[in-house]
C-alpha positions in Angstrom: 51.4 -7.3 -57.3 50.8 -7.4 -61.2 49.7 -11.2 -62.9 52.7 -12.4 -64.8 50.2 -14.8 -66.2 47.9 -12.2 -67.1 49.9 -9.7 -68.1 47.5 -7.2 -66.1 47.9 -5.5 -62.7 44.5 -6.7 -61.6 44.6 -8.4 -57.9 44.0 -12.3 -58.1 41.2 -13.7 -56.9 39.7 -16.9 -56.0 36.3 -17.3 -58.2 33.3 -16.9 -56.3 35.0 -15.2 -53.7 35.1 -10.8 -53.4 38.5 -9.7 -51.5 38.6 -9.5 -47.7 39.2 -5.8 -47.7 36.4 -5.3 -50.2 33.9 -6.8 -48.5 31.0 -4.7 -47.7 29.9 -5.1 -44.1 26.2 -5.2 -44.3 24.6 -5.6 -41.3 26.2 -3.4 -39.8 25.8 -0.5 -42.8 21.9 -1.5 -43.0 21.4 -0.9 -38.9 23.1 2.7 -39.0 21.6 3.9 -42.9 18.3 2.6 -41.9 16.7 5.4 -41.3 14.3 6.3 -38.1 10.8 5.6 -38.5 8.5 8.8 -38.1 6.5 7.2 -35.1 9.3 5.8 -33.3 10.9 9.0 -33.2 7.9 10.7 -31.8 7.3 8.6 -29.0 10.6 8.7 -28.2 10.4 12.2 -28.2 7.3 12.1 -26.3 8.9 9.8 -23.5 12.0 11.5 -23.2 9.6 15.1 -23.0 7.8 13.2 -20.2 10.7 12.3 -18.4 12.0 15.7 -18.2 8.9 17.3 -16.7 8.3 14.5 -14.2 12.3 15.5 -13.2 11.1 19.2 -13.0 8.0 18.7 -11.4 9.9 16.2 -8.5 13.1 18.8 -8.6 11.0 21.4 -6.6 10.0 19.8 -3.9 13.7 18.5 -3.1 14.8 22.1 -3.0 12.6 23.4 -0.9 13.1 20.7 1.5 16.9 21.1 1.3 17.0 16.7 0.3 20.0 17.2 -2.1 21.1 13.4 -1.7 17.5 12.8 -3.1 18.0 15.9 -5.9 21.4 14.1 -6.9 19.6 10.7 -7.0 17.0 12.5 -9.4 19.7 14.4 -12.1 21.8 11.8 -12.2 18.8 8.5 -12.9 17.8 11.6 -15.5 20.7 12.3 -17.3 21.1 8.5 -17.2 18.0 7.7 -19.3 18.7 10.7 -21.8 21.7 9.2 -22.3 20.8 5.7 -22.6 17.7 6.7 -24.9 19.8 9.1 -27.3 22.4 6.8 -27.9 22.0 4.0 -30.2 24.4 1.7 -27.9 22.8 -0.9 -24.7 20.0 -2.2 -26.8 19.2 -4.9 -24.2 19.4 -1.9 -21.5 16.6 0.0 -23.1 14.5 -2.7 -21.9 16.1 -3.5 -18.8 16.2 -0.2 -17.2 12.1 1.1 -17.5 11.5 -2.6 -15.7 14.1 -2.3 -13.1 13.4 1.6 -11.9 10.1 0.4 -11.4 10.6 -1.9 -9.5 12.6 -0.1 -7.5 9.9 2.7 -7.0 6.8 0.2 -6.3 8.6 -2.4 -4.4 11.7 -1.8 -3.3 11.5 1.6 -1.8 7.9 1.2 -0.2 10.0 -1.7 1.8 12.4 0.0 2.5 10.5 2.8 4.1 8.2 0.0 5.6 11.5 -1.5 7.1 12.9 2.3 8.3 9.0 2.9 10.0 9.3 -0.3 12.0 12.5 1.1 14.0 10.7 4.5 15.6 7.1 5.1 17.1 5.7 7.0 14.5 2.3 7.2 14.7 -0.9 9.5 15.7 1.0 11.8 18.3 4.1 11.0 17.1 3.8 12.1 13.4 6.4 15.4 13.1 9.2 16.7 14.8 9.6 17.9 18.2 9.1 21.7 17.0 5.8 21.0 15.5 4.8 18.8 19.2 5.5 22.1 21.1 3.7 24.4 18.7 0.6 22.3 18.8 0.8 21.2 22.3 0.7 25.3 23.2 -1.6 25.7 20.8 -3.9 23.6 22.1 -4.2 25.1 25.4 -4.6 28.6 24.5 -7.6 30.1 26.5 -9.6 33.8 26.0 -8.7 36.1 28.6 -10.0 39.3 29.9 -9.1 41.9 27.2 -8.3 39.4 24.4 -8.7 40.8 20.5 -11.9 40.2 18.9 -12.0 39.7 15.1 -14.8 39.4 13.1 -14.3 36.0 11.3 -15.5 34.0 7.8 -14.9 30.5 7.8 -13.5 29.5 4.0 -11.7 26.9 1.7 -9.7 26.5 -0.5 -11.3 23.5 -1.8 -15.1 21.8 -1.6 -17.3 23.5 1.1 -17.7 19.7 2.5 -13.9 18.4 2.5 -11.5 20.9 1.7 -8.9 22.4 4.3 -10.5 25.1 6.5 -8.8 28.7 6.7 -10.0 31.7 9.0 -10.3 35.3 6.9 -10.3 37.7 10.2 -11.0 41.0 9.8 -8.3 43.5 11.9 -11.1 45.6 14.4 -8.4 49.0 14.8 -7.3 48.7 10.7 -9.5 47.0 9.1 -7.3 44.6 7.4 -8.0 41.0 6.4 -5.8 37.9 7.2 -6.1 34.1 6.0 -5.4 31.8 9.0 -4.9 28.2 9.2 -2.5 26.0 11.0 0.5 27.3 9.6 -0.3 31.2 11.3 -1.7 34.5 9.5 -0.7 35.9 6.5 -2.3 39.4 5.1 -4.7 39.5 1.9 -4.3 41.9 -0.7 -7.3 44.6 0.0 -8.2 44.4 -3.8 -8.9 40.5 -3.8 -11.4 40.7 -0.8 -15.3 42.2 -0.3 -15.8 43.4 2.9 -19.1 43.8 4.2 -20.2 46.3 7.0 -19.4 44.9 10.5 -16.2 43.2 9.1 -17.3 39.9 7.4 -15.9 38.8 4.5 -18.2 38.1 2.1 -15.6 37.2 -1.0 -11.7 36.2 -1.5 -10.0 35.8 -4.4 -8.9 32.3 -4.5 -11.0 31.1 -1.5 -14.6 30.1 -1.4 -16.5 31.7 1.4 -18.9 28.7 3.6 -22.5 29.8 4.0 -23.7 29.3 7.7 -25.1 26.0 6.9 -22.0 25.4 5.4 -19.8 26.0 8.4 -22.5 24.9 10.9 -21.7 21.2 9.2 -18.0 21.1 9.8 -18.6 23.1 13.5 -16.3 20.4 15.0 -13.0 21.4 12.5 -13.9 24.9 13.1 -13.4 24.5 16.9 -10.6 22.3 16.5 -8.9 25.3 14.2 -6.3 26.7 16.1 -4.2 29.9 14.1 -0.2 30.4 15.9 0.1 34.2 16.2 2.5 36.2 17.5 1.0 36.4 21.1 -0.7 33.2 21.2 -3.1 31.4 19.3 -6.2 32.3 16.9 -9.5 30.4 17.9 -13.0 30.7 16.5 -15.8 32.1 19.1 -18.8 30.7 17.7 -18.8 30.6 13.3 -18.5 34.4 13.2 -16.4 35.6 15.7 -12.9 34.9 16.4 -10.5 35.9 19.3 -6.7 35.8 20.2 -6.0 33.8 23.4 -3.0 33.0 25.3 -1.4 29.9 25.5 -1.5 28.3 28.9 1.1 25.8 28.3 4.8 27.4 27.3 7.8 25.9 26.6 11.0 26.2 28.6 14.1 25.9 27.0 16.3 26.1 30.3 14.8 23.2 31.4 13.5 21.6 27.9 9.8 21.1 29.7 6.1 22.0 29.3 5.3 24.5 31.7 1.4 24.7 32.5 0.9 28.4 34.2 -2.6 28.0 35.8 -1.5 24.4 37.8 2.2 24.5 37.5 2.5 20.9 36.7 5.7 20.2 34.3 6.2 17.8 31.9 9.6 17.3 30.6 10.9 16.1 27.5 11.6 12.2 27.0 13.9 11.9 24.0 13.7 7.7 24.0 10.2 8.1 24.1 9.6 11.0 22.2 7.3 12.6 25.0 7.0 15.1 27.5 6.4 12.9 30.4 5.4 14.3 34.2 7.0 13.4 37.0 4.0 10.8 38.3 4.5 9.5 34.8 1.9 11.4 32.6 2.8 12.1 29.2 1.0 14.7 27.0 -1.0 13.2 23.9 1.1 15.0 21.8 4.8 14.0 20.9 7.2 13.8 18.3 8.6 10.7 16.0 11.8 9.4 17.4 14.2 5.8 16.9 12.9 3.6 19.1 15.8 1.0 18.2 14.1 -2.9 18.3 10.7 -1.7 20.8 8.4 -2.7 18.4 9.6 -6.2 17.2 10.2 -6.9 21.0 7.0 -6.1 22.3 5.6 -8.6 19.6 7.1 -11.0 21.5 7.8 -10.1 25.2 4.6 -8.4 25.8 2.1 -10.6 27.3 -1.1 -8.2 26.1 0.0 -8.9 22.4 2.4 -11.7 22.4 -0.8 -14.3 22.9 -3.0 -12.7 20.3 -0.2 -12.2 18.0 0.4 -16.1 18.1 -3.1 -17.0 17.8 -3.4 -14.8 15.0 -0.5 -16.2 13.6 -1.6 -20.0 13.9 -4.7 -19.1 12.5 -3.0 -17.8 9.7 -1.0 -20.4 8.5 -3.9 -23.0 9.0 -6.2 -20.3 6.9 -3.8 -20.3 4.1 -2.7 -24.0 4.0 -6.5 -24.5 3.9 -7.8 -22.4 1.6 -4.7 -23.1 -0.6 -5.1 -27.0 -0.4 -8.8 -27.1 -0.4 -8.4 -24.9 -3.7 -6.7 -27.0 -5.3 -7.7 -30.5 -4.5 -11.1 -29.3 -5.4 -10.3 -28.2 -8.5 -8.0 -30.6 -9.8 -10.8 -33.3 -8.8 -13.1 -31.5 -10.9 -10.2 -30.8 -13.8 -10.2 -35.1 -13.4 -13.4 -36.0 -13.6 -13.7 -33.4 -17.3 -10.4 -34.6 -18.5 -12.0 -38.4 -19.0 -12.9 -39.1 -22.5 -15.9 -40.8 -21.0 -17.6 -36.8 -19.9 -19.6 -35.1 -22.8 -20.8 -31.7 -22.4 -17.1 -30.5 -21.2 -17.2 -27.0 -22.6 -20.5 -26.1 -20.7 -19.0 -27.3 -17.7 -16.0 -25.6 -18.0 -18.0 -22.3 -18.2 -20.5 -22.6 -15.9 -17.6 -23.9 -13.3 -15.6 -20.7 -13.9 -18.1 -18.2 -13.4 -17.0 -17.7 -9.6 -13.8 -16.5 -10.8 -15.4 -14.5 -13.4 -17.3 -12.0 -11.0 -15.6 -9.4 -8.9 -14.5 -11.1 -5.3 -15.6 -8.1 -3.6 -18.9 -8.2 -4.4 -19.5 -12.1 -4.0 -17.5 -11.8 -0.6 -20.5 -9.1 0.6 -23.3 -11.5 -1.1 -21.7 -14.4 1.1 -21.2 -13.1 4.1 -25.0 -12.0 3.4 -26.0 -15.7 3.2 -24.1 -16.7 5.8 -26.5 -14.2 8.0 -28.0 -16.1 11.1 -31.7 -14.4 10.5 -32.4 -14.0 7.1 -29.4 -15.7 5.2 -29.8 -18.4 2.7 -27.3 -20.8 4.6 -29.8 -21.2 7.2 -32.7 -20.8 5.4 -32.1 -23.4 3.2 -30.9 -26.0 5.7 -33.3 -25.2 8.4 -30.2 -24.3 10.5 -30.2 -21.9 13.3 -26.3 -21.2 13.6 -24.9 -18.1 14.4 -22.3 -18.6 11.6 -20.0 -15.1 12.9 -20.8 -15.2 16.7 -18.7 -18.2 17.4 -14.8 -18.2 16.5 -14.9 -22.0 15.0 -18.0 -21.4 12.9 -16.7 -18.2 11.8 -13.4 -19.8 10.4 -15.4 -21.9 9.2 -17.7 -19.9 7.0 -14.8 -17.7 5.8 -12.6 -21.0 4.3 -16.2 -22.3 2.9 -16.3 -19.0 1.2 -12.6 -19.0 0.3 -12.8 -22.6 -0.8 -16.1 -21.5 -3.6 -14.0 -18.4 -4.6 -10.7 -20.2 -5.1 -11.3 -23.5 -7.1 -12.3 -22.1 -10.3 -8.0 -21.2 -10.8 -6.8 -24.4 -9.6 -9.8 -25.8 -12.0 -8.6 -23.7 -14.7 -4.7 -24.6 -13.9 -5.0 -28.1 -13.1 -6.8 -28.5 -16.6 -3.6 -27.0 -18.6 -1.7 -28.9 -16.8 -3.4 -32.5 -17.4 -3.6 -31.5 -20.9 0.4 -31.2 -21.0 1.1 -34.5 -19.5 1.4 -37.2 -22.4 -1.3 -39.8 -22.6 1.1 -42.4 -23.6 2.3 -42.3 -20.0 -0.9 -43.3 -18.4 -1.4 -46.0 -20.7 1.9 -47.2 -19.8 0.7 -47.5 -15.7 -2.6 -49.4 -17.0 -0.6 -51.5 -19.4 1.5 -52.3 -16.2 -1.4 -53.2 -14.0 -2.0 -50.2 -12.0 -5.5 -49.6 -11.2 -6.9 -46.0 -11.6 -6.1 -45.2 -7.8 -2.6 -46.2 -8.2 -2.3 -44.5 -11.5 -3.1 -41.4 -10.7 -0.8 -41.2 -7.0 2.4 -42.8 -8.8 2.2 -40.9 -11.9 -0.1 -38.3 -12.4 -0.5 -36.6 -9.3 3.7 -36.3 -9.1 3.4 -34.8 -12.9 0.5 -32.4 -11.4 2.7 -30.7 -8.6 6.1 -30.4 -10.8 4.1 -28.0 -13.2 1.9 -26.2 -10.3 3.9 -26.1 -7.2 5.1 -22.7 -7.9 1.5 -21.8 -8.3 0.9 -23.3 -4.9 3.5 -21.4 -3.8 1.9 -18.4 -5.2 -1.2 -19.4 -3.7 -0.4 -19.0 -0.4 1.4 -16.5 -0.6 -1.4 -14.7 -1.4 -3.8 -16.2 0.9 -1.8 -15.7 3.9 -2.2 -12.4 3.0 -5.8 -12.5 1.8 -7.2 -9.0 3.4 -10.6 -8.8 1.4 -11.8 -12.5 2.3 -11.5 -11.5 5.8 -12.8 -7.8 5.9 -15.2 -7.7 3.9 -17.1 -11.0 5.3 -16.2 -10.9 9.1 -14.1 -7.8 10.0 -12.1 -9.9 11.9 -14.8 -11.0 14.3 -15.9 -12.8 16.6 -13.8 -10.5 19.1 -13.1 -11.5 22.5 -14.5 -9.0 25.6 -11.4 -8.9 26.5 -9.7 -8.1 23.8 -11.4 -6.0 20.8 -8.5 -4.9 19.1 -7.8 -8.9 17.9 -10.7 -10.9 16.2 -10.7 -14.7 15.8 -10.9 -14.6 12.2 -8.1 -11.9 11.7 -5.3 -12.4 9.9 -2.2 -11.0 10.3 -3.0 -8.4 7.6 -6.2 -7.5 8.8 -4.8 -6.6 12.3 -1.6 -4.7 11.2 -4.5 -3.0 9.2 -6.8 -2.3 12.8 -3.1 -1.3 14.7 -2.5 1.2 11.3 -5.9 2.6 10.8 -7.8 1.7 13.9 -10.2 4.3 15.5 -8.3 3.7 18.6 -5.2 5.8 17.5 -3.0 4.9 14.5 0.7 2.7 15.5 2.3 2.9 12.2 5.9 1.6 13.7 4.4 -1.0 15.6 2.0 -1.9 12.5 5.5 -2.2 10.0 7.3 -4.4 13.0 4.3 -6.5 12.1 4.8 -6.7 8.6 8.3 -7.4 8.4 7.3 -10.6 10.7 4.6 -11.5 8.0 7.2 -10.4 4.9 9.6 -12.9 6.7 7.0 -15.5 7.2 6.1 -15.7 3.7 9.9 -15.8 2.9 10.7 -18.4 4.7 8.0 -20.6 4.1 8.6 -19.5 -0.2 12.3 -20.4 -0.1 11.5 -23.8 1.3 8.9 -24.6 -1.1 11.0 -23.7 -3.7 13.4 -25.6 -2.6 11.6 -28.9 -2.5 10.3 -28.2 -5.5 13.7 -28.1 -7.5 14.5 -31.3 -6.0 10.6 -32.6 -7.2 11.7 -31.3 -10.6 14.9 -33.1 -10.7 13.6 -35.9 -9.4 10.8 -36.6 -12.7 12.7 -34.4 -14.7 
């Protein structure tokens, strides 16, 4: 409304001061006219580019395997991120989300799938399905017999002469045609792509490389071990140029779901709880299939008296392995962080240095010069203290040696920690004990030491966590041993790690369920013995807070 004071129709307004509707909103017209930096929008460009073809390149796979809940997953996290990225809304999700998928990828799923393994038998024999037992279980039992197809054969690859997959190219004797065989059966070659030589060998494939004799000769073992599914039977090799087309002597019967073995008639039948054909005097063929074997693998752990005993020694072991290298680390080094911290020491920098350099140098290599010195003829432990002790033939010396080396490869952290930590704690504070009376001793265990833990007990935590877990300082100094006669699956130095590793990779025969039963004990474990840590620590914290 117009002045009357004035005389004008101007708006009145208080001095100093622009009108409400008039006033510009400028942070929020700088953030959406500001415009896009060249380089940010390239890399996002790039990253959203990169995204796309990882989708592709994983899309594939899911459709040929018919995994559409895992194709769903995949468009949806997709279109979720294209989304998120394109929009200029969820700042604070743009940050969040890269973090949380990967953690979801590198730890959450690989547990997961840990957790799934635990609950079946998978392992060697019990890798695929049932279809894939029976073709490889008839497979292996096909013999030549009078009359069988002869082929002349050229062992190839695909890959390097010395490691890649093996195939079979057979030359047809009646049509002179050329197949590619491997475990998956026989599939024809274009004529154009191959060189034929007289006699039928292959002498050159498109796409494959051809093995000299010497070649094959090396890898004679795989090329025996080859086995080709045809039609009527089974492909084998006869030698490195020959191959011929034998007949299966184990079949199997759908009418009675069994192995059938023609020449002795024995008959194994299917065991779905075991995931085995199993004979009636209880034999079962090497070769099953990977079935839910429900709680078998956590109860044998603890009902079975062949592993129950050295799963508990192990475990003992453990726990005193990881409470000693994690306490020895750190009182030695927060002794040694003391004595540097006094303003009496000179010469503190060099010390520091030359006290770190353990922790400097790769623990792998120092773990193989130790257990080198530790050596009972020619190692510099013995040598040097005219000892004769068979440091890794006795279980006590052994654990011995291997906390000794522990203890020299830990300290330097705690050292390093300890230092930071004495630095942070007010000086004023320990004048105020020594103005009181305290004497150095008293000092330190009513005042210092309490300050110490609050600011590293999550590091101790930490600690041993990770030495309880501590693979390399076992395997790469003892291997787990000494081993027991009766027992050479279970070393008195092993760790729980170290013999899930032997049950998972061992040369005996790979038990990949029984092996993740094992880890879920030692993830729980850990847990456990975290949460209460944790939990006394919170009340340390309140307590000096």
């Amino acid at each position: 409304m117009s002045d009357p004071l004035s005389g004008s129709g101007s708006t009145s307004r208080t001095p100093g001061r622009e009108p409400a509707g008039s006033r510009p909103h400028r942070g929020r017209t700088r953030r959406h006219d500001a415009p896009t930096s060249l380089t940010g929008l390239a890399v996002k460009v790039v990253l959203l580019g990169l995204t796309a073809a990882i989708a592709l390149w994983a899309a594939f796979p899911l459709m040929a395997g018919e995994h559409w809940i895992g194709l769903g997953v995949l468009a949806v996290t997709t279109a979720g991120l294209f989304h998120l990225y394109l929009t200029p809304r969820h700042v604070p999700a743009k940050y969040l989300v890269p973090g949380t998928l990967f953690l979801i990828a590198f730890q959450i799923l690989p547990v997961l799938y840990t957790a799934s393994t635990a609950f079946t038998n998978f392992g060697d024999g019990h890798r695929g399905g049932k279809d894939e037992a029976i073709v490889a279980i008839q497979t292996a039992s096909v013999q030549q017999v009078p009359g069988s197809t002869e082929y002349a054969m050229t062992v190839a690859t695909t890959g390097d002469p010395a490691t890649g997959a093996l195939v079979f190219l057979v030359t047809d004797p009646d049509t002179g045609a050329v197949d590619v065989g491997d475990a998956d059966g026989l599939r024809p070659l274009d004529p154009g792509a191959v060189t034929v030589a007289p006699g039928g060998r292959v002498t050159a494939a498109q796409d494959y490389t051809v093995l000299t004799i010497g070649q094959a000769s090396a890898r004679s073992q795989e090329v025996t071990d080859l086995v080709v599914p045809t039609a009527g039977g089974a492909l084998r090799s006869s030698g490195l140029s020959r191959a011929y087309e034998g007949r299966a002597v184990r079949a199997y019967d759908a009418d009675c779901d069994c192995i059938r073995d023609a020449e002795s008639g024995r008959t194994w039948t299917a065991d779905e709880t075991e995931g085995s054909f199993v004979a009636a005097d209880g034999e079962r063929l090497a070769q099953g299939w990977k079935v839910n074997v429900g709680l078998d693998n956590f109860t044998r752990v603890l009902t079975d008296p062949t592993v129950s005993g050295p799963f508990l020694t192990t475990l003992v072991w453990n726990i005193a392995f990881a409470v000693g290298s994690t306490g020895g680390t750190f009182l030695l080094g927060m002794f040694i962080a003391l004595a540097l911290h006094s303003p009496r020491m000179r010469g503190t920098n060099v010390y520091r240095v030359l006290l770190i350099l353990p922790y400097a140098m790769p623990s792998f290599a120092m773990l193989l010069v130790w257990r080198d010195m530790f050596n009972t003829d020619f190692g510099l432990v013995n040598s040097l203290f005219g000892l004769g002790v068979d440091w890794f033939g006795d279980q006590w010396s052994a654990r011995v040696a291997v906390i000794v080396v522990q203890l020299w490869l830990g300290y330097p952290y705690m050292f390093l920690v300890a230092t930071g930590a004495l630095q942070a704690i007010p000086h004023e504070v320990t004048e105020a004990s020594t103005v009181d009376g305290a004497s150095p001793w008293q000092s330190f265990r009513a005042v210092t030491l309490p300050l110490l833990l609050v600011a590293l007990s999550p590091l101790l935590i930490a600690s041993f966590a990770f030495n309880f877990n501590n693979f390399n300082a076992i395997y790469l100094t003892t291997a787990g041993a000494p081993f027991p006669a009766d027992n050479p699956g279970n070393g008195a130095t092993d760790l729980l790690i170290t013999y899930t590793y032997r049950l998972a990779f061992g040369g005996q025969g790979a038990e990949f369920g029984y092996a993740a039963a094992i880890s879920l004990f030692i993830f729980t474990i850990v847990a456990v013995i975290s949460a209460v840590s944790f939990r006394r620590t919170r009340r340390q914290e309140e307590v000096y807070a």
